[in-house]
Each structure stands twice: as C-alpha cells, then as structure tokens.
Residue, then its C-alpha position, 0 to 999 in steps of 0.5 A: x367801593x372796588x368792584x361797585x362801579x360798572x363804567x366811569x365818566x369823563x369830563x375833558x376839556x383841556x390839560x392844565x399846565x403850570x408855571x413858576x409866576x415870578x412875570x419872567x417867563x414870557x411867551x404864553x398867556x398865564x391866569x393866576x392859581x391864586x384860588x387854588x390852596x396851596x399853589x401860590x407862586x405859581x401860574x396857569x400857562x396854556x399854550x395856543x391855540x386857546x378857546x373863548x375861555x381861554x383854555x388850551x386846545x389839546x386833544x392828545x390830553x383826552x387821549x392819554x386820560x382816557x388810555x391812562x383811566x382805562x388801564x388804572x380802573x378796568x372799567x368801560x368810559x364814557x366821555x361825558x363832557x367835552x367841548x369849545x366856548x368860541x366867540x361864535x362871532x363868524x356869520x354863514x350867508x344864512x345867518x347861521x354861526x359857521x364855528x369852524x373853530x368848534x368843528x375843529x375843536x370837536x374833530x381833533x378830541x373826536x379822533x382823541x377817543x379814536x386813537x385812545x380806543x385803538x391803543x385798548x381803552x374802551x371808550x363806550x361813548x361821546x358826548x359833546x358838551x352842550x347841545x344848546x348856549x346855556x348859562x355857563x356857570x362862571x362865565x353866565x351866558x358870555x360863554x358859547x359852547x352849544x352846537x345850537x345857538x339860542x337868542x337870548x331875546x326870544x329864545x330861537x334857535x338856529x343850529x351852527x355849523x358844528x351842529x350840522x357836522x356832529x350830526x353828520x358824524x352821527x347818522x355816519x356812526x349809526x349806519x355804520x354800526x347798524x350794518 
C-alpha cells in the first residue's frame, strides 16, 4: 500500500481524553468505556466546554492531527468531517436558529487548519459536517449538526447563522484566491 494513496481524509470532531473510573475523580463529566474492549476501569473525561453531544471542544486537537498526519504520511489532507451538534434552540427575530455556538465551533477548528497549514501541513480543503440536520446515527434525529435546518414536519428548510457565516467565509476565500 506505500505510495498508493494520493491524499488522506480526515474526520475531527474533538480529542478523547480518559480516566481512571473508580467515581473519585470529581470535576468534569465522564461517559463510561465500557463498549470499548479492553478499557475496562476506565472513563471518557472531556473537558468543557462541551457540544450537544457531549463532546469536548478543542480546535488545537485538529491541529496537532492534521500537523502530526502530515508529517508521518507526506501526503496532501482533506479535512473531510468536522463539526458541532447544539441544541439549536436560540431564535433570530426571523425565526432563523442563531447558533452562535456552532460558528464559534466552526471558527475556532477553522482557524485549527490555518495554524496546522502555517507549521507545513498541507492541508487541501474543508469540509464542515453537514449542510443540512440529518439523522445522525447514534442520536437519530435528536442530534443537530447542519448549517441548515430541516423541519422534521414538512421538510423546509431555513439556513442558520452558521450557514450565513461559512458562506460568508467562502465567497471571502474564493475571491481571494481567484485574484
């Protein structure tokens, strides 16, 4: 397989951090490994600030990967996941979701690829996970991670803040480039 691959994706959407799970350690919020072989006696430990799933937010995670990846494999990235499920619960005047929450989210990993960019990755895209709410697959459709909400009633769809602002971001980005 050396040599066969031209790029290498990457999915991010937070580190994974563990813990010993004796209940003593205090201070954080902690999901069970239990469904995973051979870590018993240990727990998930994220730290805060956490998304609507309750993973950790850390852009510096996707940094070091993507710097790390880039330096083990010599090979051009794509980030082809990233991104936030939020409670989506916060209304614009317009009825709009306004998830700041999400464009922070988005912001912060964003900027990630920037710095891993800058320290030699060679970082040839991003992709933000997902355009629109769909049915995430452990969470069903309880889980928001689109730039676009979807009512699950009648199907309409009604771009978010973050929708507005990662195509903010685009056009930016393409204009710049096509200078």
């Amino acid at each position: 397989m050396h040599g066969s691959a031209d790029w290498l994706g990457v999915n991010y959407y937070h580190p994974v951090r563990v813990d010993v799970g004796d209940g003593d350690r205090g201070g954080g919020v902690g999901e069970e490994a239990a469904a995973y072989s051979g870590v018993d006696g240990l727990r998930f430990r994220p730290r805060t600030p956490l998304t609507a799933m309750g993973w950790e937010v850390e852009p510096r995670g996707l940094e070091e990967l993507l710097v790390d990846v880039s330096k083990r494999t010599g090979l051009p990235l794509v980030v082809t996941e990233n991104g936030a499920a939020y409670a989506d619960d916060v209304r614009a005047e317009d009825g709009s979701v306004a998830d700041e929450d999400r464009v922070s989210y988005l912001r912060g990993h964003i900027e990630a690829v920037e710095r891993a960019r800058a320290a030699g990755a060679d970082v040839r895209a991003y992709i933000a996970w997902t355009l629109l709410d769909n049915f995430e697959w452990a969470e069903g459709y309880t889980k928001t991670f689109g730039l676009v909400e979807v009512d699950k009633a009648d199907q309409t769809r009604t771009p978010k803040a973050s929708y507005h602002w990662f195509a903010q971001l685009a056009r930016a980005d393409f204009l710049r480039i096509k200078v």
